[in-house]
C-alpha positions in Angstrom: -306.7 -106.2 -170.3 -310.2 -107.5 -169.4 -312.9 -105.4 -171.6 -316.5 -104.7 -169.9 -319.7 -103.7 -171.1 -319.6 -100.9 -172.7 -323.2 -98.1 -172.3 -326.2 -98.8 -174.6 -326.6 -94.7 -174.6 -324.6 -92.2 -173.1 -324.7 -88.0 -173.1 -325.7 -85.3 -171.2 -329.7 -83.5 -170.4 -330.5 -80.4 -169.3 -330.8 -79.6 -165.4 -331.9 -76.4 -164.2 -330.4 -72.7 -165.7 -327.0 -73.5 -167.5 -326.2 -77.0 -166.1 -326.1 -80.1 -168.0 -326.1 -84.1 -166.2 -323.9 -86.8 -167.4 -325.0 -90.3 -167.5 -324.7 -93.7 -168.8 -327.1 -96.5 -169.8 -326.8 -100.1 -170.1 -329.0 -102.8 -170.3 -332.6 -103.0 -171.7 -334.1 -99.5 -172.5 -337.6 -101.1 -171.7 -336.9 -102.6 -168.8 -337.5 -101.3 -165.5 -335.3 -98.5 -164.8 -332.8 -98.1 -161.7 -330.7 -95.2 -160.8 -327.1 -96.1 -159.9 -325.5 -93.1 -158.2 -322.0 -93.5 -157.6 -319.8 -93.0 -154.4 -317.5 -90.1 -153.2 -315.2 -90.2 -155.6 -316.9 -91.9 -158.8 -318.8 -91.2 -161.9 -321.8 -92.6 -164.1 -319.6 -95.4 -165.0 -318.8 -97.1 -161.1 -321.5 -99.5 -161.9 -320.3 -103.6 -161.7 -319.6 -105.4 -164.9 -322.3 -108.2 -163.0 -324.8 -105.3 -162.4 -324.2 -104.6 -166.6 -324.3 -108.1 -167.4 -327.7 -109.0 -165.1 -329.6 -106.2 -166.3 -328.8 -107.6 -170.3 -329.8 -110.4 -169.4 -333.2 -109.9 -167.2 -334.3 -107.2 -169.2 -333.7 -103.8 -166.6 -332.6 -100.6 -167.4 -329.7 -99.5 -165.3 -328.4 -95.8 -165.5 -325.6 -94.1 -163.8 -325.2 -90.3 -163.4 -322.5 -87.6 -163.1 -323.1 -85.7 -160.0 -322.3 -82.0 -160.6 -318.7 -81.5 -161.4 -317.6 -85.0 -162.5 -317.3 -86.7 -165.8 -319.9 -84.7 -168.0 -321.9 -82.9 -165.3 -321.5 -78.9 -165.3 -320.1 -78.0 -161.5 -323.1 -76.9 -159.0 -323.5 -77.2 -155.3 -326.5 -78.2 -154.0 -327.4 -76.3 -150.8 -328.3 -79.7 -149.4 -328.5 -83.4 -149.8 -332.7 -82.5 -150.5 -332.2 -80.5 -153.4 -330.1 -83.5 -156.0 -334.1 -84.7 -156.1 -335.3 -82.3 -158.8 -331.9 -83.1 -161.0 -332.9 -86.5 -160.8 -336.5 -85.6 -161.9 -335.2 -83.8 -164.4 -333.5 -86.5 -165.9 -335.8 -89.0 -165.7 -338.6 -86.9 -167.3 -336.1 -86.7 -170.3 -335.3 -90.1 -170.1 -338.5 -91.3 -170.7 -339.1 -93.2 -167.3 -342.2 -93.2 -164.7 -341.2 -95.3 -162.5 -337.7 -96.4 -161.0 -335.7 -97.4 -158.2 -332.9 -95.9 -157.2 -329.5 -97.5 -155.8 -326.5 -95.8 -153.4 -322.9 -96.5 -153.4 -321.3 -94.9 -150.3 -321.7 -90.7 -150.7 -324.7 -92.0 -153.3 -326.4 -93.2 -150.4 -327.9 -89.8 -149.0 -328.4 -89.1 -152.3 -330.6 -92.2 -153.1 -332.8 -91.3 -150.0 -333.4 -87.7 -150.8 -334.6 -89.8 -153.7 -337.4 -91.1 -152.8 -338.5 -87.9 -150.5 -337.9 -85.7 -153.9 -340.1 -87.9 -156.4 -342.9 -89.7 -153.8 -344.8 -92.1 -155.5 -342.2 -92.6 -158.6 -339.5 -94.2 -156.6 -340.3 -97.5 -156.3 -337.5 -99.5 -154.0 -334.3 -98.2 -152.9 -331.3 -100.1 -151.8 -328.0 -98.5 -150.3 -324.4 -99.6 -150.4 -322.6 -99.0 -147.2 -324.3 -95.3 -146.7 -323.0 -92.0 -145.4 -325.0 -91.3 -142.5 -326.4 -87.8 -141.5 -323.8 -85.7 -139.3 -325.9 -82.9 -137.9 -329.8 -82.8 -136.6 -331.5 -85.6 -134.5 -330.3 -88.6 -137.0 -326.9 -87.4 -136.7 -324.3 -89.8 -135.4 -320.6 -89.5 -135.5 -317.3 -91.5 -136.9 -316.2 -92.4 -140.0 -314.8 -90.7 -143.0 -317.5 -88.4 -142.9 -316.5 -87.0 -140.0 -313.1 -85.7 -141.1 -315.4 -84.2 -143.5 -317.5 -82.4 -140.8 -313.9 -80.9 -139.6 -313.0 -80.0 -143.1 -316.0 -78.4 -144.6 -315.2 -74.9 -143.5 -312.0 -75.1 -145.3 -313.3 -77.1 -147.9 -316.4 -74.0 -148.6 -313.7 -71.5 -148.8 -310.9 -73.4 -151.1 -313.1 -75.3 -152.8 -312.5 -73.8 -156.5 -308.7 -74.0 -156.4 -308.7 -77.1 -154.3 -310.5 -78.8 -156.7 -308.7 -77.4 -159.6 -305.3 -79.1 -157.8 -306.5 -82.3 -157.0 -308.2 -82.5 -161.1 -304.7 -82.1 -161.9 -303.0 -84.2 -159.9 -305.5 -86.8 -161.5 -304.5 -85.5 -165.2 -300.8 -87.1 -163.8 -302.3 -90.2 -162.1 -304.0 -91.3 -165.8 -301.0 -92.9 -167.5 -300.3 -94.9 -164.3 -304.3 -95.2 -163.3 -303.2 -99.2 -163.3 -300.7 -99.6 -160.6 -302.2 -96.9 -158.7 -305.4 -98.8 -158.1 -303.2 -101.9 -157.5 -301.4 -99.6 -154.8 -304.9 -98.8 -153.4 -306.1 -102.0 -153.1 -302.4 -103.5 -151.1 -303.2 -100.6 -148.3 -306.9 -102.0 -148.3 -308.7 -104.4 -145.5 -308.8 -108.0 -147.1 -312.6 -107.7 -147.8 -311.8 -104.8 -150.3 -308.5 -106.4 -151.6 -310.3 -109.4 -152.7 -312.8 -107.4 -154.8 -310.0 -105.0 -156.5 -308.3 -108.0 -157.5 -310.5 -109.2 -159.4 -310.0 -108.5 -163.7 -313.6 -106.8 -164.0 -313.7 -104.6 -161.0 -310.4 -103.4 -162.1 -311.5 -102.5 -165.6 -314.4 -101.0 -163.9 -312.6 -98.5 -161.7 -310.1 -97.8 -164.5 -312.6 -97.3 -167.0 -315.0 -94.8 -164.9 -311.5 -92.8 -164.1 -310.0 -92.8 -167.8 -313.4 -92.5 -169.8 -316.3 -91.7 -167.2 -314.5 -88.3 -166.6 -313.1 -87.5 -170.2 -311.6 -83.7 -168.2 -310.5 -85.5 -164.8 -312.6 -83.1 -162.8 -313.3 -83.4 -158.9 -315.3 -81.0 -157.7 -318.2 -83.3 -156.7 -316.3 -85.0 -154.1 -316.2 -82.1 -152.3 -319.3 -80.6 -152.9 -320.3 -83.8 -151.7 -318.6 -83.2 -148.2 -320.3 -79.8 -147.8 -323.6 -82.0 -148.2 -322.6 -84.4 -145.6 -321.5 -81.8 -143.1 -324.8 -79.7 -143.5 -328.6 -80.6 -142.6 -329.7 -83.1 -145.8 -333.0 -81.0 -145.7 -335.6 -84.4 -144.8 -335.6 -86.5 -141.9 -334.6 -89.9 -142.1 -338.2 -91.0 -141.4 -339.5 -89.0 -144.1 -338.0 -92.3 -146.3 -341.0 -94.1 -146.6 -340.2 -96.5 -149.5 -338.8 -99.9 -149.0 -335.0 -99.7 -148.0 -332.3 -102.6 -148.1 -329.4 -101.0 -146.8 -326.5 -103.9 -147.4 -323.5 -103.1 -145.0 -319.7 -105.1 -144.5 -319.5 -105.9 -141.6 -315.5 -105.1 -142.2 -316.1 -101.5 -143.3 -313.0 -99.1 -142.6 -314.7 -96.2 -144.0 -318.5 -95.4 -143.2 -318.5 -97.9 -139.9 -320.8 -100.6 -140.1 -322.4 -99.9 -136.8 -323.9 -96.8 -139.0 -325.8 -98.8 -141.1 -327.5 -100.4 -137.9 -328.2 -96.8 -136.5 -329.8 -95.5 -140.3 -332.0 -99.2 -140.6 -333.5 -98.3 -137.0 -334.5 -95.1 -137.9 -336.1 -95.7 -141.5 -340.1 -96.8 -141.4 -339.3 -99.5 -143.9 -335.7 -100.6 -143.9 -334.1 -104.0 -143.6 -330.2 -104.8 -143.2 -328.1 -107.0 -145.4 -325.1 -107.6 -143.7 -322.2 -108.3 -145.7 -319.7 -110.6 -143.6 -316.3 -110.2 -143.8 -316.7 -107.5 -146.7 -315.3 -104.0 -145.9 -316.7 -100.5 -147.6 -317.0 -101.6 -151.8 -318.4 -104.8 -150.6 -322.2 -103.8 -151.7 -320.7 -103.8 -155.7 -319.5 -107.4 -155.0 -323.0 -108.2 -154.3 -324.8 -106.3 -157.8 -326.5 -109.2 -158.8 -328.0 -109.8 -155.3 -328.5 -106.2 -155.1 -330.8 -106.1 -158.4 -332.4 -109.5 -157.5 -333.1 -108.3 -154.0 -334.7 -105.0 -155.7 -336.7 -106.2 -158.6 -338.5 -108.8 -156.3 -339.2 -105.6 -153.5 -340.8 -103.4 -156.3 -343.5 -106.1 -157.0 -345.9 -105.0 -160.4 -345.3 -101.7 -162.5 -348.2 -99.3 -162.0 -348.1 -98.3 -165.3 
């Protein structure tokens, strides 16, 4: 089985009354630091064996967390998308780090923006993966996955605790056959996606976040995440005044390309990356690009 970098420093800081974060580092603990928030479902380890590797090599500090109630992360939801901003403060504080950018896979998208309204000044450069877009308000727009969500969330807010406790366990069965589940996931996938999943390190990299990124297969944050999607995020769109490079497949079955149009038009200082041919994970296919892209955005450190 192909092995992939395993995290310089991993563990868990204090967030808030009784909560802990989970997270994972790799690369140069000195370098510049970027955020790597996962997707809906994932943990602090969905980060690319190329985004692991490039960051050795070039001297960045890339870290990926648990969002409440995966992997290490003490369950929590957040009333909206706004409030992930000051767990993120608080775990940078800890971490050492002034400055950082911040980058969004999927349902880590929203996430990555509330960034950079939560922290100001301190978030440098953001770049976004194929984004959820907002579902209520006047950035709202509808389709997707996310909008299944929308229909679900009243259910989802009053099962959500036994729900989640069923699907965590259905996950305890999937773990001894984690391997040609994935390999089932990827043959009912668009091409774009297929491709990616076939490859030996993106493999490893799914199978490792599920088997050691959540050492109690919990899933709770995938649907707190829905309750975030289907509610206000608590910031305008606008209100994102960093520099944004939202890379989108063209191919996405998932969170519909033509959203990532309709979020770029809407954010003061946003630029599109289209991804041709490349469905909804085709943003990790392009890590290296992605922390290229975003090093060279940043320009100089204040520090």
């Amino acid at each position: 089985m192909t092995t992939i970098t395993d995290p310089r420093l991993e563990g868990t800081i204090a967030a808030g009354k009784d909560r802990k974060l989970g997270f994972a580092e790799f690369g140069d603990p000195q370098g510049r630091a970027f955020v790597w928030l996962h997707g809906t479902p994932g943990a602090r380890r969905q980060i690319p064996e190329d985004a692991r590797l490039h960051a050795a090599a070039h001297g960045l500090r890339v870290i990926g967390i648990d969002r409440p109630g995966t992997g290490l992360s003490t369950d929590h939801v957040y009333p909206n998308v706004r409030a992930w901003a000051a767990d993120l403060e608080a775990l940078v504080d800890k971490l050492g780090i002034d400055e950082l950018g911040v980058i969004g896979l999927s349902g880590g998208g929203p996430f990555a923006l509330a960034s950079g309204v939560g922290l100001g000044e301190r978030v440098r450069v953001i770049g976004v993966l194929g984004g959820v877009a907002p579902t209520q308000g006047p950035d709202a727009i509808r389709g997707g996955l996310t909008q299944l969500g929308v229909t679900m969330a009243p259910v989802i807010a009053r099962t959500r605790g036994p729900l989640g406790a069923g699907i965590s366990q259905a996950m305890r069965l999937l773990r001894p056959v984690g391997s040609p589940a994935l390999e089932i996931y990827a043959r009912l996938s668009p091409p774009g996606d297929r491709r990616l999943l076939g490859r030996p390190e993106f493999k490893a990299m799914f199978l490792d976040d599920l088997l050691n990124g959540r050492r109690r297969p919990r899933l709770a944050a995938p649907l707190s995440d829905v309750l975030c999607f289907s509610r206000d995020w608590g910031f305008a769109v606008g209100d994102v005044t960093q520099t944004v490079i939202w890379w989108h497949g063209d191919a996405d079955h998932i969170i519909p390309y033509h959203h990532g149009q309709h979020m770029v038009e809407r954010l003061p200082n946003a630029e599109l990356r289209t991804i041709p041919g490349e469905s909804h994970l085709g943003g990790l296919g392009a890590a290296e690009e992605v922390l290229t892209t975003l090093v060279d955005k940043w320009g100089p450190t204040t520090r």
